[in-house]
N, C-alpha and C positions, 0 to 999 in steps of 0.2 A: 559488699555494698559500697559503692562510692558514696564519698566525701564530699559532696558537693557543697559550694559555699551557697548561702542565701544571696547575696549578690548577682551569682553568672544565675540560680534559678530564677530571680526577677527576671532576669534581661531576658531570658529564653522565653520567657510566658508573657511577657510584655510588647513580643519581638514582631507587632501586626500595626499597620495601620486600623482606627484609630492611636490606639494605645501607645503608640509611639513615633516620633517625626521621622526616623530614618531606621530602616534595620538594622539587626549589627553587622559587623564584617566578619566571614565566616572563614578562615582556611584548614583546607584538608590536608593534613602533612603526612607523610606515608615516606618514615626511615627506615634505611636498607643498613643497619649496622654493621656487616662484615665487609659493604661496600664504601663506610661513610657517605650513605649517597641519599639524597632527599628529593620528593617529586611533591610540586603544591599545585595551588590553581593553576599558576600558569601551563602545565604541560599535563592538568585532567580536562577530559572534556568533560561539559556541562551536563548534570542532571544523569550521569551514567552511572556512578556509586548505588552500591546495594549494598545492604545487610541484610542475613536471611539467618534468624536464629530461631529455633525452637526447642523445647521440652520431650517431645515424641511427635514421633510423624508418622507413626501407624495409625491406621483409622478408628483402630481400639485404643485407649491409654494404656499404655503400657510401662507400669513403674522398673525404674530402673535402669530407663533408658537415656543414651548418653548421644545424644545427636550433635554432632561437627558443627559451628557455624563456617557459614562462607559467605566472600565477598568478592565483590564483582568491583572492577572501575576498570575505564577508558582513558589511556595517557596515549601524548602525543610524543613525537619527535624524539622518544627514544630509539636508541640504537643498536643497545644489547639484549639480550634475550635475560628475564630474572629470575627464570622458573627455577623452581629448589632454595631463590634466598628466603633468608625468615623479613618480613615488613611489621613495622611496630606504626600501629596507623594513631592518629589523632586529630580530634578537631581543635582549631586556636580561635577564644573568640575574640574580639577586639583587640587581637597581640595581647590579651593579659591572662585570658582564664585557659587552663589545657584542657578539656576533657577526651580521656583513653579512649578509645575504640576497641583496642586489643589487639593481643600480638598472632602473627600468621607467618606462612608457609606458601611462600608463591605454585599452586601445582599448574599451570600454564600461563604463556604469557605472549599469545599467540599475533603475528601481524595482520593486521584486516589488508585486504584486496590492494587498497591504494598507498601502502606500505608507509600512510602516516601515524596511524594509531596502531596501539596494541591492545589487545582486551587480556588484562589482567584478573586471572579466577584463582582466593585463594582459602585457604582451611586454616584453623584455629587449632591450638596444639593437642585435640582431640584425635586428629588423625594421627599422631605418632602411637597409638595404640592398636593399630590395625595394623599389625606384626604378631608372627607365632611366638609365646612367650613359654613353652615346654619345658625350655630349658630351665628357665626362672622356677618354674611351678617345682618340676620335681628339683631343684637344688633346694630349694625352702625345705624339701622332708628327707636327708639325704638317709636316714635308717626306717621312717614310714613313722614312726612313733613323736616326732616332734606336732605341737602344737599352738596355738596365737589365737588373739583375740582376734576376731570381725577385723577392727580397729586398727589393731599393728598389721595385719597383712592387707590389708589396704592401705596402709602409711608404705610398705615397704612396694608393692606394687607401683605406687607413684613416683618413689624414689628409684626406681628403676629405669622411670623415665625422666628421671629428674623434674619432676612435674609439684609445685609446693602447692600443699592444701589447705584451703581456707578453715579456719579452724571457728569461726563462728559460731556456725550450730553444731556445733560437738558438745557433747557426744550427742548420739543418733542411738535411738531407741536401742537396737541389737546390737550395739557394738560391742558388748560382751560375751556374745555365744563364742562360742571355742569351734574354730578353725581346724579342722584336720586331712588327713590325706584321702580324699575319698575317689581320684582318679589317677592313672597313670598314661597323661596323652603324650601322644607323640607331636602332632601340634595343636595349639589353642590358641585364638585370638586375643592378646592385652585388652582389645576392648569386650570382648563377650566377658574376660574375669571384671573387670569394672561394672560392668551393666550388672553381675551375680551377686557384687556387695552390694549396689546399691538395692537393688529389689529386697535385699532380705531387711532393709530397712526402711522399706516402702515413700523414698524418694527419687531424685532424677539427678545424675550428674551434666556438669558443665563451666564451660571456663570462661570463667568472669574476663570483665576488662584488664586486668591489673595480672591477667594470666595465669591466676590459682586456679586451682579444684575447687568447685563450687557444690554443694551440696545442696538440691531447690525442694522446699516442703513446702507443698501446695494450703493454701488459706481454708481454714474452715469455709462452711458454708450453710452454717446451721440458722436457723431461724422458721418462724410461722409462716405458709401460706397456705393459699385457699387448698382446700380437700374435702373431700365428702366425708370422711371419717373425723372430720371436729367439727363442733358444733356450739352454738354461742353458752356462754358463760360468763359469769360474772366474774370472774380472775384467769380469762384466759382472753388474750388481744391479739390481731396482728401484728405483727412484725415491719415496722414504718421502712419504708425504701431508703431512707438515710440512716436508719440506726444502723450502727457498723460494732455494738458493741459486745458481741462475740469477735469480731476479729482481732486478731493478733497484731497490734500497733506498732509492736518491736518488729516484723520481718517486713513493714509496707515502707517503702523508700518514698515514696511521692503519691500524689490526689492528680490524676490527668484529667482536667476538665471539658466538657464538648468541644470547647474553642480551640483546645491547641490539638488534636487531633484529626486526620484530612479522612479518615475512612474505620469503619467499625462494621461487623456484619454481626447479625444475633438470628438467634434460633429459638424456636418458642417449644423449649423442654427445660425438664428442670432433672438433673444426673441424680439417681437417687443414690441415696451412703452406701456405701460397701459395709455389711454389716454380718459376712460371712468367710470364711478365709479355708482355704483346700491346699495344702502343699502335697505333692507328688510326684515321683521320680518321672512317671509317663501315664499317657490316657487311662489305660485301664487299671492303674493304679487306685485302691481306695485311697491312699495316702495319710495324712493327717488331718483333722478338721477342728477349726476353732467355729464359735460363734453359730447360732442357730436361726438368722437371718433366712431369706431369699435370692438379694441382692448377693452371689458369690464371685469373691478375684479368686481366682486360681495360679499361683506361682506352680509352674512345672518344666520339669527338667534343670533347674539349679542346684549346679553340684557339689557345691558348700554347704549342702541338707541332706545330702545320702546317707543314710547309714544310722541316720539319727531319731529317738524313739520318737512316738507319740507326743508324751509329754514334752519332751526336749524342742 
């Protein structure tokens, strides 16, 4: 979580007519460090910058999932091609306050038609894990009988790619189940074994601004509403649209109010609790079963659970 000072967040939230005589001055800095080389306003065009981040982009939730950001911008009057450098992007606000964007990986950096601009597309260092890491896997078991926590073979997984992990919310519920040899691949994605720690701990990786491992655990969402199965009572109420006092105050960084936001779309359902759990190797596996819900997630085909009892 950034650190953000109570200063630059006034200024952001303040940053409209009325509320303020003049906006601030905003520049996009975008450092090319193996190049010492810097692109700002003058040489992006305007309004072209994107940030495109998400949690899971399957049309199911699907925990455990480690989705890339990427970022788009349009420069002008360059002249060499930067595809493969790393760009450490950030915004400056009125020359005093920095806030990170996060560090990237140019994978194109192509020239438009009339050879003034280039459109710059680039990934956040979630993509160095979409490489076979086979090797890695079976070196960690070189007699098949070694063992690690959850925990350490995901600390060493990261370390492979030199990748530093935010250690916040640690531990993470399963980070103790014991780790052992339960495939022998010849190759296997870095990011499929990340997406397999994280599910078995039922959150979502990602890389923060500041370029750690991020480890994102979704907000409660408990509370009263209308249903046909409750019924008035004298010690049972609804739940007021601003009580927020199930939620978890340590993991909320900010309150984003109607006015500073340009667009919001909603859905009129309400996701009900996962309140049954199925692990199994494959479909017609019975597998293991916790919880005697309706609502079932089913983790299948995660290969850090082969081999392991019921109970376990």
């Amino acid at each position: 979580m950034l650190n953000v000072p109570v200063e630059l967040k006034n200024i952001l939230k303040n940053d409209r007519p009325p509320l303020t005589a003049s906006p601030s001055h905003k520049t996009l800095k975008l450092y090319f460090p193996s190049l010492n080389y810097t692109i700002t306003n003058d040489k992006i065009k305007g309004e072209t910058f994107s940030l495109t981040e998400s949690i899971c982009q399957q049309d199911n939730l699907a925990f455990g999932s480690c989705e890339s950001s990427q970022l788009k911008v349009t420069v002008a009057n360059i002249d060499f091609d930067l595809s493969g450098q790393v760009m450490i992007a950030s915004q400056i606000i009125n020359g005093i306050y920095t806030i990170p964007i996060g560090t990237f990986t140019v994978k194109s950096c192509e020239r438009q038609n009339n050879r003034w601009f280039r459109d710059i597309v680039a990934y956040d260092n979630m993509k160095k894990f979409d490489v076979d890491v086979s090797d890695w896997y079976n070196g960690l078991f070189p007699t098949g009988n070694e063992t690690y926590t959850l925990a350490q073979f995901r600390a060493l997984l990261l370390a492979y790619f030199n990748i530093e992990e935010d250690t916040s919310n640690l531990p993470l519920p399963n980070d103790n189940m014991v780790v052992e040899k339960t495939i022998e691949p010849t190759q296997i994605s870095g990011r499929d074994v990340l997406q397999a720690c994280e599910e078995i701990n039922g959150n979502f990786g990602h890389m923060g601004r500041d370029g750690k491992f991020k480890h994102i655990v979704l907000q409660p969402g408990y509370g009263l509403y209308p249903s046909e199965t409750l019924y008035p009572s004298d010690d049972l109420f609804p739940v007021d649209e601003n009580d927020t006092s199930y939620v978890h105050e340590s993991i909320i960084d900010e309150t984003i109010g109607r006015p500073m936001y340009k667009e919001v779309k909603f859905e009129e359902y309400t996701v009900k609790e996962i309140d049954k759990l199925i692990v199994r190797s494959e479909e017609d596996d019975i597998g293991a079963i916790a919880g005697t819900g309706s609502n079932t997630y089913i983790i299948q085909g995660n290969f850090l659970v082969f081999g392991k009892t019921a109970d376990e």
